[in-house]
C-alpha atoms as a printed R data frame, in Angstrom:
   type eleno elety resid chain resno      x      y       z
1  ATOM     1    CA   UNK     A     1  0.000  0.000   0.000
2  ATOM     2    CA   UNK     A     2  1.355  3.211  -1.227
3  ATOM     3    CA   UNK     A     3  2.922  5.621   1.857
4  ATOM     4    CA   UNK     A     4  1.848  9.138   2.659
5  ATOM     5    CA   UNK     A     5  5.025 10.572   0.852
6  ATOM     6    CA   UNK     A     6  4.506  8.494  -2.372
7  ATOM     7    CA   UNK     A     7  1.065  9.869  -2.857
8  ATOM     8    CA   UNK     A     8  2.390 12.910  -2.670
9  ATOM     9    CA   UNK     A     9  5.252 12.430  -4.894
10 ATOM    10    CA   UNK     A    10  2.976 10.859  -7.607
11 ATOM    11    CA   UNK     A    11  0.338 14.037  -7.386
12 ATOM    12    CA   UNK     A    12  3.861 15.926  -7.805
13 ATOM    13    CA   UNK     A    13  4.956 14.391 -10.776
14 ATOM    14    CA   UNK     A    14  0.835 14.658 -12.046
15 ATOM    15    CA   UNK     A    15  1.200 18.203 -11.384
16 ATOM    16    CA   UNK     A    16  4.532 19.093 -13.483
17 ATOM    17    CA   UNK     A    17  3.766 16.801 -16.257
18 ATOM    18    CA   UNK     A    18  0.289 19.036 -16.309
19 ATOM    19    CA   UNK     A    19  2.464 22.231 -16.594
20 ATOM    20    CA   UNK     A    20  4.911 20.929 -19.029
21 ATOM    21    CA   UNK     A    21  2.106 20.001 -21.162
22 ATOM    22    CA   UNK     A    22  0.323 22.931 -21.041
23 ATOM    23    CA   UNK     A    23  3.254 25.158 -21.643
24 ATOM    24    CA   UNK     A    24  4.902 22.708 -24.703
25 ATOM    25    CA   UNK     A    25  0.711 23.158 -26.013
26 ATOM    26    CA   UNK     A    26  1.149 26.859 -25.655
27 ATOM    27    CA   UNK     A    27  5.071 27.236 -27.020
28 ATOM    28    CA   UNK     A    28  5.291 24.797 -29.816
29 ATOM    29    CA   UNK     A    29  3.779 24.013 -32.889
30 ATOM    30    CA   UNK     A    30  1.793 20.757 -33.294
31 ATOM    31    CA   UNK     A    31  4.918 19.686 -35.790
32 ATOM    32    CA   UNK     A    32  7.368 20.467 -33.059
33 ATOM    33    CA   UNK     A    33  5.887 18.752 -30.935
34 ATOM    34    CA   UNK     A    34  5.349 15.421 -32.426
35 ATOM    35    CA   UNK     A    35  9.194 15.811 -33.150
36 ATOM    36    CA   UNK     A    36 10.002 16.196 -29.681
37 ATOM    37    CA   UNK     A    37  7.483 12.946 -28.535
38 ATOM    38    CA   UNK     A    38  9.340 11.349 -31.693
39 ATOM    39    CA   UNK     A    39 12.020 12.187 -29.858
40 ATOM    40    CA   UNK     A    40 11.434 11.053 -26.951
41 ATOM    41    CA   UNK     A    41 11.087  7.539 -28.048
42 ATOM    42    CA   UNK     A    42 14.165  6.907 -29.845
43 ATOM    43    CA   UNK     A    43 16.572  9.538 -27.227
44 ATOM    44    CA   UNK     A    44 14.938  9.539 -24.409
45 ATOM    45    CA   UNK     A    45 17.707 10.991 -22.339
46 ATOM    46    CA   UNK     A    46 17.920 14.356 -24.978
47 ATOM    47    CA   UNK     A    47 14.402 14.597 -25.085
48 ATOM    48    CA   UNK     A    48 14.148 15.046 -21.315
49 ATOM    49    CA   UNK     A    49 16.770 17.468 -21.550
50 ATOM    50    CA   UNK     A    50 15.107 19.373 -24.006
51 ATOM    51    CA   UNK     A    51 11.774 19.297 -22.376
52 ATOM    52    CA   UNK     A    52 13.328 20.643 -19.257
53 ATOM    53    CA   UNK     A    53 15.343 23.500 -21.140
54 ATOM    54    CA   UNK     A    54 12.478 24.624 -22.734
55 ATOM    55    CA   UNK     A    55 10.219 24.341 -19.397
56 ATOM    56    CA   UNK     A    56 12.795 26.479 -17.259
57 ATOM    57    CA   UNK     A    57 13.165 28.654 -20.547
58 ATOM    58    CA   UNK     A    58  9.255 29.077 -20.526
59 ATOM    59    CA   UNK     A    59  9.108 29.690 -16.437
60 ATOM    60    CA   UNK     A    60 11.384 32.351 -16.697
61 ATOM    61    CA   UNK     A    61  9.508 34.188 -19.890
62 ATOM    62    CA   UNK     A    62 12.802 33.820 -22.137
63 ATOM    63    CA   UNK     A    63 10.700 31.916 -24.901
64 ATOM    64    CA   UNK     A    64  9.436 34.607 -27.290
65 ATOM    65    CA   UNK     A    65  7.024 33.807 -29.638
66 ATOM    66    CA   UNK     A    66  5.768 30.198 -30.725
67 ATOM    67    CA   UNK     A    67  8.863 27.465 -31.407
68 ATOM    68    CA   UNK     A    68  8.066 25.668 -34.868
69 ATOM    69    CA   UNK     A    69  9.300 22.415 -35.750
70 ATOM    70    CA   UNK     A    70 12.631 24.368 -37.428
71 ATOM    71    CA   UNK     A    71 13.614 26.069 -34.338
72 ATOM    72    CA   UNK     A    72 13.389 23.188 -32.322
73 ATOM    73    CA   UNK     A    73 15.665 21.541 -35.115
74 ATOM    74    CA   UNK     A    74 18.276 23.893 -34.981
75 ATOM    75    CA   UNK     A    75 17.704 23.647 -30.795
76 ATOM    76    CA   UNK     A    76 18.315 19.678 -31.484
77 ATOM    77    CA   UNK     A    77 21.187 20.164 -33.418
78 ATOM    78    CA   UNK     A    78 22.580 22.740 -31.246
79 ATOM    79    CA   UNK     A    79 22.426 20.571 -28.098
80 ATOM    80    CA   UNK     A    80 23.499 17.694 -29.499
81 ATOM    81    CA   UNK     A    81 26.613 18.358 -32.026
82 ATOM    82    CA   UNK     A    82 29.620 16.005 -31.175
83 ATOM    83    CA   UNK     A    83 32.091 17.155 -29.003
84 ATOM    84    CA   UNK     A    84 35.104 17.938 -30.520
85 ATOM    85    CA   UNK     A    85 37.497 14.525 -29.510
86 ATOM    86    CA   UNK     A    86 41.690 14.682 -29.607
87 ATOM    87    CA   UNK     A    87 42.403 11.602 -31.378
88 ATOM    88    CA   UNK     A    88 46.072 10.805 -31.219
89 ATOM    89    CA   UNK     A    89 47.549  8.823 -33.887
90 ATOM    90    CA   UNK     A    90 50.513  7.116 -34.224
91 ATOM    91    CA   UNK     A    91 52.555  6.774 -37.050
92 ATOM    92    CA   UNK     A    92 54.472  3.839 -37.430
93 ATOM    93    CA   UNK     A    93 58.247  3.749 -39.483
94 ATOM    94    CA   UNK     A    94 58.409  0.125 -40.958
């Protein structure tokens, strides 16, 4: 039987996935966001980070205007570019 604190923690979680889909319905397109529940199936670990960027960025009334599915692309491709790795290589003399 579920505890005092896990009800609450469950009505928590309720609550601020309420929020976050009320702000994503008022912020992004309909295109932008079936990319980011796309997403969120095949990266789940970006698309959380996402979805929290643009929920603090929404909170504190950064997000101006409506974010279409091109934006969010170039917020994608922004967030996730590859870090720029030192290889070493070694050259052998035969």
């Amino acid at each position: 039987m579920p505890s005092q604190m896990d009800r609450e923690e469950i009505e928590q979680r309720k609550k601020m996935e309420k929020l976050k889909q009320e702000l994503f319905t008022k912020y992004l397109t309909k295109e932008a966001r079936e990319r980011l529940g796309n997403l969120r199936y095949a990266h789940p670990e970006l698309a959380e980070s996402v979805e929290n960027m643009l929920l603090q960025s929404a909170l504190s009334n950064r997000i101006k205007g409506v974010i279409d599915d091109e934006k969010l692309k170039e917020l994608l491709s922004a967030i996730s570019q590859p870090k720029n790795e030192k290889k070493i290589v070694f050259n052998r003399k035969i």
